[in-house]
N, CA, C and O atoms as a Tinker XYZ file with bonds, in Angstrom:
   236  protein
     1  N     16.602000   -2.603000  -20.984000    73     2
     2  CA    15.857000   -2.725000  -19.748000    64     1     3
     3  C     16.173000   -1.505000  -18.883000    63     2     4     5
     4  O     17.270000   -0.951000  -18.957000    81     3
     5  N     15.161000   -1.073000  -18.024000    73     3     6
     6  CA    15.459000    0.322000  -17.556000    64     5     7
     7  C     15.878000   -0.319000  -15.920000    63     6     8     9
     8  O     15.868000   -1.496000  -15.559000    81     7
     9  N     16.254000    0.982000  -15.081000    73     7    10
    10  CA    16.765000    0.503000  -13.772000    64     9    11
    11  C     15.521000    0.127000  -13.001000    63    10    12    13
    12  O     14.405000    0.113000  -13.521000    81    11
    13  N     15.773000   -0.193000  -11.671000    73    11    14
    14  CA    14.696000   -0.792000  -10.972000    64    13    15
    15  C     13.894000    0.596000  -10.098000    63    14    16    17
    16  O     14.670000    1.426000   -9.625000    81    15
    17  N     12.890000    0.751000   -9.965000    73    15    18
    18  CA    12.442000    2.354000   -9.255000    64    17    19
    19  C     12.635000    1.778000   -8.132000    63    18    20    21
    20  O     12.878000    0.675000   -7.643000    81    19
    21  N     12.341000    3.540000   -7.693000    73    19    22
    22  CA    12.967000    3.452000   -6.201000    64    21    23
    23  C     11.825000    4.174000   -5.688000    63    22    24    25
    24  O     11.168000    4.976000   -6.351000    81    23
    25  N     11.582000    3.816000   -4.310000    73    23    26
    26  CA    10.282000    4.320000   -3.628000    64    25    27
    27  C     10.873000    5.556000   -3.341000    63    26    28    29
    28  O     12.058000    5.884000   -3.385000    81    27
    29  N      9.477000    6.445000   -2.922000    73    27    30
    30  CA     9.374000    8.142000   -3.169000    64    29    31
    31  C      8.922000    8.349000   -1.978000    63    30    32    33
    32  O      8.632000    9.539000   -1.851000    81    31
    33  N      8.660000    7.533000   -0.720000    73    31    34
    34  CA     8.421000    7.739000    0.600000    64    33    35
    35  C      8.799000    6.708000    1.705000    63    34    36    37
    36  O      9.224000    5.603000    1.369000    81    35
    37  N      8.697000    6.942000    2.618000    73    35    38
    38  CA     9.073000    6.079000    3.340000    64    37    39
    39  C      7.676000    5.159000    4.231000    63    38    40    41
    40  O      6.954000    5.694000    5.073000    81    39
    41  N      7.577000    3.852000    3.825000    73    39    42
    42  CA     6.117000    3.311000    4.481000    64    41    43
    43  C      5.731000    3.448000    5.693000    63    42    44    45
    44  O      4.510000    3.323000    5.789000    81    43
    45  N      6.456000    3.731000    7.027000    73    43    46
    46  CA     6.431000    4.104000    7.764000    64    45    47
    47  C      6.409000    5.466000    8.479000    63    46    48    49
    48  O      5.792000    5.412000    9.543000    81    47
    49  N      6.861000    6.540000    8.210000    73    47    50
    50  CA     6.671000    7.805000    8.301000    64    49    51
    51  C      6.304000    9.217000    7.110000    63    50    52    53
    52  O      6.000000   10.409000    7.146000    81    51
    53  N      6.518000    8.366000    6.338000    73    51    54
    54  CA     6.315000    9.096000    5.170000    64    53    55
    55  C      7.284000   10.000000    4.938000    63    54    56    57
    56  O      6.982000   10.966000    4.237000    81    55
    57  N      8.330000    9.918000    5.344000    73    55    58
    58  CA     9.682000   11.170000    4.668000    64    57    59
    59  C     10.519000   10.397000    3.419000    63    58    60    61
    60  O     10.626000    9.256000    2.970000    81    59
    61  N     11.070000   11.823000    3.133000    73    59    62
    62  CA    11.410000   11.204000    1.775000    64    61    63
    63  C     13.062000   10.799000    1.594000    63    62    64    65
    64  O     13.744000   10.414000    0.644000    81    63
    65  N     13.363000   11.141000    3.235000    73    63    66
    66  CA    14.892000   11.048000    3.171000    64    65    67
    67  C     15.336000    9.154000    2.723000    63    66    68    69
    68  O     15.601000    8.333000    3.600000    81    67
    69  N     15.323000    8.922000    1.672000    73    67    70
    70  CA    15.617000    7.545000    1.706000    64    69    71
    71  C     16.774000    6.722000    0.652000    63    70    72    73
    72  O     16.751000    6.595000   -0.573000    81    71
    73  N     17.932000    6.155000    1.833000    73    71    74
    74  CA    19.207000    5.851000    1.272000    64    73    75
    75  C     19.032000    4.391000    1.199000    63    74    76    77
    76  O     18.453000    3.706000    2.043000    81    75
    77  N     19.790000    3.827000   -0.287000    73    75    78
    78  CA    19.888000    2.027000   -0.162000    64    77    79
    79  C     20.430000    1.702000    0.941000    63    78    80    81
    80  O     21.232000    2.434000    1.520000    81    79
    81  N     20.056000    0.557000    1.369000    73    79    82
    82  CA    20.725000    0.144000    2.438000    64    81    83
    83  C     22.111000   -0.977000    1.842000    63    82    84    85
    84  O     22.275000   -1.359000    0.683000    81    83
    85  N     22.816000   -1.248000    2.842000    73    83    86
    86  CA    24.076000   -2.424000    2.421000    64    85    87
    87  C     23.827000   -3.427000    2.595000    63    86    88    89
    88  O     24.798000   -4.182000    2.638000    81    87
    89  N     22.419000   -4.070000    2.801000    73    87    90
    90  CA    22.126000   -5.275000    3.432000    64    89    91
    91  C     21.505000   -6.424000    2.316000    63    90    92    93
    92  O     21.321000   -7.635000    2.432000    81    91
    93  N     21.276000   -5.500000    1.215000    73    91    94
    94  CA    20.801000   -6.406000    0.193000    64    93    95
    95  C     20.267000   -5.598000   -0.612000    63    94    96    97
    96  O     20.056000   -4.411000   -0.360000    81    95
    97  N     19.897000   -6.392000   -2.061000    73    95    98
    98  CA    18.958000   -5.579000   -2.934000    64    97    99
    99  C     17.420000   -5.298000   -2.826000    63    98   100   101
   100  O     16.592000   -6.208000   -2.868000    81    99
   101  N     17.243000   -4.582000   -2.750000    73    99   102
   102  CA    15.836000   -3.531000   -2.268000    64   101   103
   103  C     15.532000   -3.221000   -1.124000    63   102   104   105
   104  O     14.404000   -2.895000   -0.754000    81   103
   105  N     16.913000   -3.326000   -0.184000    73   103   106
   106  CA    16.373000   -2.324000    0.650000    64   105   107
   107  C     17.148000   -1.333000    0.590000    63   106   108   109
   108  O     18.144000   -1.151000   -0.111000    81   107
   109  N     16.470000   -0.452000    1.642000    73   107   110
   110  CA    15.760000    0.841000    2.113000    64   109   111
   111  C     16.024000    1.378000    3.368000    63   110   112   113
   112  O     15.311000    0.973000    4.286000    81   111
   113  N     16.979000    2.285000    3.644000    73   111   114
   114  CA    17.209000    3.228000    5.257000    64   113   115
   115  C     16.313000    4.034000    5.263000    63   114   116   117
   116  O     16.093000    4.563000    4.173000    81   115
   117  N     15.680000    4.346000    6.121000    73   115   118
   118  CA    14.641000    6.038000    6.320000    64   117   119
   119  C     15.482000    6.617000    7.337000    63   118   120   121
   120  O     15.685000    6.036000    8.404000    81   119
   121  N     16.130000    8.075000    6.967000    73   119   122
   122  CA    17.135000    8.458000    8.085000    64   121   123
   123  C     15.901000    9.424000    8.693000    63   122   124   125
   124  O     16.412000   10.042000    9.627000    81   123
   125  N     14.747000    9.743000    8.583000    73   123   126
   126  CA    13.624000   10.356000    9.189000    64   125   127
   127  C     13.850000    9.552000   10.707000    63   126   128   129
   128  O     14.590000    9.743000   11.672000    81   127
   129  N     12.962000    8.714000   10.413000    73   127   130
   130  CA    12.387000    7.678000   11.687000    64   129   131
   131  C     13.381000    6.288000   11.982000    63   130   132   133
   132  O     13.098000    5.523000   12.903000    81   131
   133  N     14.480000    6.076000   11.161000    73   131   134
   134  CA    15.939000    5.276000   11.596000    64   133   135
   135  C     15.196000    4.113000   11.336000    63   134   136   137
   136  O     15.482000    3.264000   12.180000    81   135
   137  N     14.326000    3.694000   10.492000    73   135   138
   138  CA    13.820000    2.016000   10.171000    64   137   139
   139  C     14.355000    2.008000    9.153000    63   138   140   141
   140  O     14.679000    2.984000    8.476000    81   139
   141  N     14.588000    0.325000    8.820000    73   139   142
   142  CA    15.212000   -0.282000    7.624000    64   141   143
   143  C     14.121000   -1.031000    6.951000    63   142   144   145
   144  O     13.558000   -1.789000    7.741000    81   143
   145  N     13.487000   -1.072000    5.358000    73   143   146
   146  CA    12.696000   -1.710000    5.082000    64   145   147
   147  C     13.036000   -2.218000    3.567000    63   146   148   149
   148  O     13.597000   -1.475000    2.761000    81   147
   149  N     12.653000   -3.521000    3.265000    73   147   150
   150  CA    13.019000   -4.106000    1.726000    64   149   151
   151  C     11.471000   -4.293000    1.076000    63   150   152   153
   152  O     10.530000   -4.679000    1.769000    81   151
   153  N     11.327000   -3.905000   -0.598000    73   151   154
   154  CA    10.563000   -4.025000   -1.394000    64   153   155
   155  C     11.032000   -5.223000   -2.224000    63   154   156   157
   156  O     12.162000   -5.529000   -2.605000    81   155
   157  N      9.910000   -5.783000   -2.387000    73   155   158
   158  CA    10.155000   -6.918000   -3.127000    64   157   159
   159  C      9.214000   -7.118000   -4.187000    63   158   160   161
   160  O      8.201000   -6.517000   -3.829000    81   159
   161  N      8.990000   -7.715000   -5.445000    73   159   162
   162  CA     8.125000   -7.845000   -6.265000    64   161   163
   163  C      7.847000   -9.219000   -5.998000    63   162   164   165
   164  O      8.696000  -10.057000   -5.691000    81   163
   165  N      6.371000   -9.454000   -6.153000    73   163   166
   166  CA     6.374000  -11.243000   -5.432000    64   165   167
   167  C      5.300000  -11.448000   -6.628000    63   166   168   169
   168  O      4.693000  -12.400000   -6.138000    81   167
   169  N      4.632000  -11.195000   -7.902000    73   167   170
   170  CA     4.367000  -11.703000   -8.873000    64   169   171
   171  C      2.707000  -10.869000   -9.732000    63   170   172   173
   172  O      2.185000   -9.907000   -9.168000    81   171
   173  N      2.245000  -11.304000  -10.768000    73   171   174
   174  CA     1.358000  -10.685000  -11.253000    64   173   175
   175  C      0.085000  -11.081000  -10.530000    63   174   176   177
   176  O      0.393000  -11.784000   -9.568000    81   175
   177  N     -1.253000  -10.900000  -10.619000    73   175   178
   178  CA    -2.257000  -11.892000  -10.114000    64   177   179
   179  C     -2.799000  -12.557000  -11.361000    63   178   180   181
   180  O     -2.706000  -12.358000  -12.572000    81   179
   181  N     -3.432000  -13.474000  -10.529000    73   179   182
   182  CA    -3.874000  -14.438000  -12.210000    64   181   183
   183  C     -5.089000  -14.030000  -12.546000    63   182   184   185
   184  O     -5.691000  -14.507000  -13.508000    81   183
   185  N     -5.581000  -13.072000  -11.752000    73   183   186
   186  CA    -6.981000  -12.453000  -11.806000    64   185   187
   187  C     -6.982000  -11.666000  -12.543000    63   186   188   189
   188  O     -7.906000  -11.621000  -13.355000    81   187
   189  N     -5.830000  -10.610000  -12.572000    73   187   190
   190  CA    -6.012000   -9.171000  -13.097000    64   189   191
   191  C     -6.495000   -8.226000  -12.665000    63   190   192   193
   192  O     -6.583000   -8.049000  -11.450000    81   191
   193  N     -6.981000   -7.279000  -13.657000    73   191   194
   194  CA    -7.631000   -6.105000  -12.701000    64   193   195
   195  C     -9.075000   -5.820000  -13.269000    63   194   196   197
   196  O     -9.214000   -5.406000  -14.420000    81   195
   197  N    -10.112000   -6.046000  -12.457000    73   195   198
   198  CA   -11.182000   -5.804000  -12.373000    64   197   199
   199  C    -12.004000   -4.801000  -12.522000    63   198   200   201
   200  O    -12.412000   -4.395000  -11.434000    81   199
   201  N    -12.648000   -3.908000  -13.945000    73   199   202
   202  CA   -12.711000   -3.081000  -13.880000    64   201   203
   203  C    -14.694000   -3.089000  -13.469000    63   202   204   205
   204  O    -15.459000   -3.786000  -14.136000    81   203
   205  N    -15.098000   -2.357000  -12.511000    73   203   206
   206  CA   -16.542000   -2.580000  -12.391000    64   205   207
   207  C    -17.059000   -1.049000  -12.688000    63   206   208   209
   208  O    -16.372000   -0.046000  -12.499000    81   207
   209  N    -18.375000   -1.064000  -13.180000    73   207   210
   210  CA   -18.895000    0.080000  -13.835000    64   209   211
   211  C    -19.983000    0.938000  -12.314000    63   210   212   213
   212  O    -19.790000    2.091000  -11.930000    81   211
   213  N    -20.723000    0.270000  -11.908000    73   211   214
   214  CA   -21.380000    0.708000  -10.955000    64   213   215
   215  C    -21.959000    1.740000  -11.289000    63   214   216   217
   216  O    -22.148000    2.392000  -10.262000    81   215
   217  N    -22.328000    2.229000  -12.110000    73   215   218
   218  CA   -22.994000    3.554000  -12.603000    64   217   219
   219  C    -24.644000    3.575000  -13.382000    63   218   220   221
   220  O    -25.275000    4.448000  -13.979000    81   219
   221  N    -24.966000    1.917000  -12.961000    73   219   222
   222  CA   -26.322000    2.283000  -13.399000    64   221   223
   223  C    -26.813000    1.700000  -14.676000    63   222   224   225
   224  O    -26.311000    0.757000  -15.288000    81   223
   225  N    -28.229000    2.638000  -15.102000    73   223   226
   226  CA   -27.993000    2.052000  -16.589000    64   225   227
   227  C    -27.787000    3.231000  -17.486000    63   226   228   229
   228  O    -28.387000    4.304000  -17.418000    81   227
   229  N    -26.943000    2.916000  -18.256000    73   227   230
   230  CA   -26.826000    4.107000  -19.715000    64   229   231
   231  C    -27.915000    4.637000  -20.197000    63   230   232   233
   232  O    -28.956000    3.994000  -20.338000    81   231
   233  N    -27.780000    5.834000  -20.489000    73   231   234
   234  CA   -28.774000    6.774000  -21.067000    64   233   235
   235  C    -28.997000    6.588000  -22.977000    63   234   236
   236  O    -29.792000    7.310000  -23.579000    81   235
């Protein structure tokens, strides 16, 4: 199993300065703009992903 990724910006200002925080697993310090934020995975959809063509009719 590989490690867990780590975000590449910060959702709020967009800098990239970004340290784990000590407060739990997945979060997130932005020493840019001094906010603390946690990512969480909350599940698949049961829908999926919808692919739509919109292009008409084929030639």
């Amino acid at each position: 199993m590989s490690e867990r990724a780590a975000p590449f910006y910060c959702p709020y200002c967009g800098d990239e300065d970004l340290r784990p925080s000590e407060t739990g697993h997945g979060a997130w310090e932005c020493a840019a703009c001094n906010r603390a934020f946690q990512l969480k995975f909350l599940g698949l959809l049961s829908r999926g992903l919808r692919h739509d063509d919109g292009g008409g009719e084929a030639i």
